[in-house]
N, C-alpha and C positions, 0 to 999 in steps of 0.2 A: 524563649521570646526573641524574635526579631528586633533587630534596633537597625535603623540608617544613617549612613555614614557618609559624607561628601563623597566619598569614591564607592557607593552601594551598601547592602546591606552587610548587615556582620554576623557571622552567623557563629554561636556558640558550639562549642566541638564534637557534638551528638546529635545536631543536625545535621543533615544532606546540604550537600553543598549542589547547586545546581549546576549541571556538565559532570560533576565528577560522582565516583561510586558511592552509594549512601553507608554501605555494611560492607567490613572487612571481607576479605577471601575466605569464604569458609562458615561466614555467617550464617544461620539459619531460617530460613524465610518462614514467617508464620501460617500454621494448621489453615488458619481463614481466607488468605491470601491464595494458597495452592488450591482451597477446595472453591473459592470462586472464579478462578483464571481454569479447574479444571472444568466449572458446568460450563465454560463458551468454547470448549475445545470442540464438541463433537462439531457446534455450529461454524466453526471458523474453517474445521476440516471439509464440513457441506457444501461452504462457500469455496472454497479452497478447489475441490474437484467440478464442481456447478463450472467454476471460470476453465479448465482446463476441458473440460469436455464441450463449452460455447466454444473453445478454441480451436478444437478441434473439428467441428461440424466450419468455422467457418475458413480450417483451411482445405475441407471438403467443398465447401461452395465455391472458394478461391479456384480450386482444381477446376471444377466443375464450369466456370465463366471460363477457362481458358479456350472450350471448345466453342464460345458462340463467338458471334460477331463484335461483343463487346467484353473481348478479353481484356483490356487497361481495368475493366474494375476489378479483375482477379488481384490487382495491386490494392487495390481497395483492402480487400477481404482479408488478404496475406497482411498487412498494415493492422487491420481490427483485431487479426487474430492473436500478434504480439503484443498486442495492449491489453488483452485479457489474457494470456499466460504468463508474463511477468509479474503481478501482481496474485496471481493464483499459486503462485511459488513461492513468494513471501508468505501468505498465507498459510500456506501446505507446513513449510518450514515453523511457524509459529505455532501451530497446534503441535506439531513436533515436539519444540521445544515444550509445552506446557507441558504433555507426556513426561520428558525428561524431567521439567520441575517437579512432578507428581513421584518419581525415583527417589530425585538429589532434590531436595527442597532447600536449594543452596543459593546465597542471591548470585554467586558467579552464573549459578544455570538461567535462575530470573530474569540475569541482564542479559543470555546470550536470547532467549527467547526477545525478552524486548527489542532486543536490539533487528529482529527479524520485524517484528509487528511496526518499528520505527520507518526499515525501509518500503513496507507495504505503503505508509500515509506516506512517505518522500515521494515515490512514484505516482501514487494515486493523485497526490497534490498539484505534481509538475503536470503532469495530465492534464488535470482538469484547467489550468491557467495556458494551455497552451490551445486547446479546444476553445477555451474562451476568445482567444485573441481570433484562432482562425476563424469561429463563427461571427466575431465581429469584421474582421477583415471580411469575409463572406455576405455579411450584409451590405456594407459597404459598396462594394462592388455590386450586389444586387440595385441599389439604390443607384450609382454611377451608371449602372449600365440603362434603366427606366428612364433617366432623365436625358441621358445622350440618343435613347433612340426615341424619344417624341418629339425631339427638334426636326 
């Protein structure tokens, strides 16, 4: 049982402490745990190569604008193309690790696999808050530019 404390919760000594590792080195990770993190492995791997191979088509497209008139979007392309292979490599590495878990069902393997699946949602997250801001900056400007030229 949780109890709080002026300075946070207090947490009795067989609970997880948040931040820190929940189960010794060497702990055991339970039968149920391994066999549900193994049914999303095929899927995570699917995802995993789907984003590597859009990567790849769009550093084919990149190549491919270099020859027209409007080569600056091949910067486009090359740019789209590292935002889905960074994340496709976290991915990749995460079904990995669950593989691994499915070996060692050890929580040191648990945490290295999480700790893969963590930096897939860091990236995905900075992503998405950074696309946000351009497509509001982007509207903006769309908006600035309507109003300055119907004067």
């Amino acid at each position: 049982m949780n109890t709080f404390t002026p300075h946070g919760p207090a947490y009795p000594p067989s609970t997880p402490v948040p931040g820190g590792s929940s189960m010794p080195a060497g702990s055991s990770v339970s039968p149920e745990v391994v066999r549900v993190l193994a049914e999303t492995k095929p899927w995570v791997k699917f995802l995993a190569i789907m984003g590597m191979v859009g990567a790849g088509f769009m550093v084919l497209g990149g190549l491919a604008m270099l020859a027209t008139p409007m080569a600056w979007v091949s910067l486009v392309y090359l740019l789209m193309s590292f935002l889905y292979v960074v994340p496709s490599v976290y991915l990749y590495r995460y079904a990995e690790g669950i593989g691994s878990l499915k070996i060692n069902p050890e929580s040191l393997t648990l945490e290295q696999a999480l700790a893969h699946q963590r930096s897939f949602w860091r990236f995905t997250g900075i992503t998405t808050a950074v696309m946000l801001v351009i497509y509001a900056l982007a509207f903006a400007a769309g908006i600035a530019y309507s109003v300055l030229t119907m004067a």
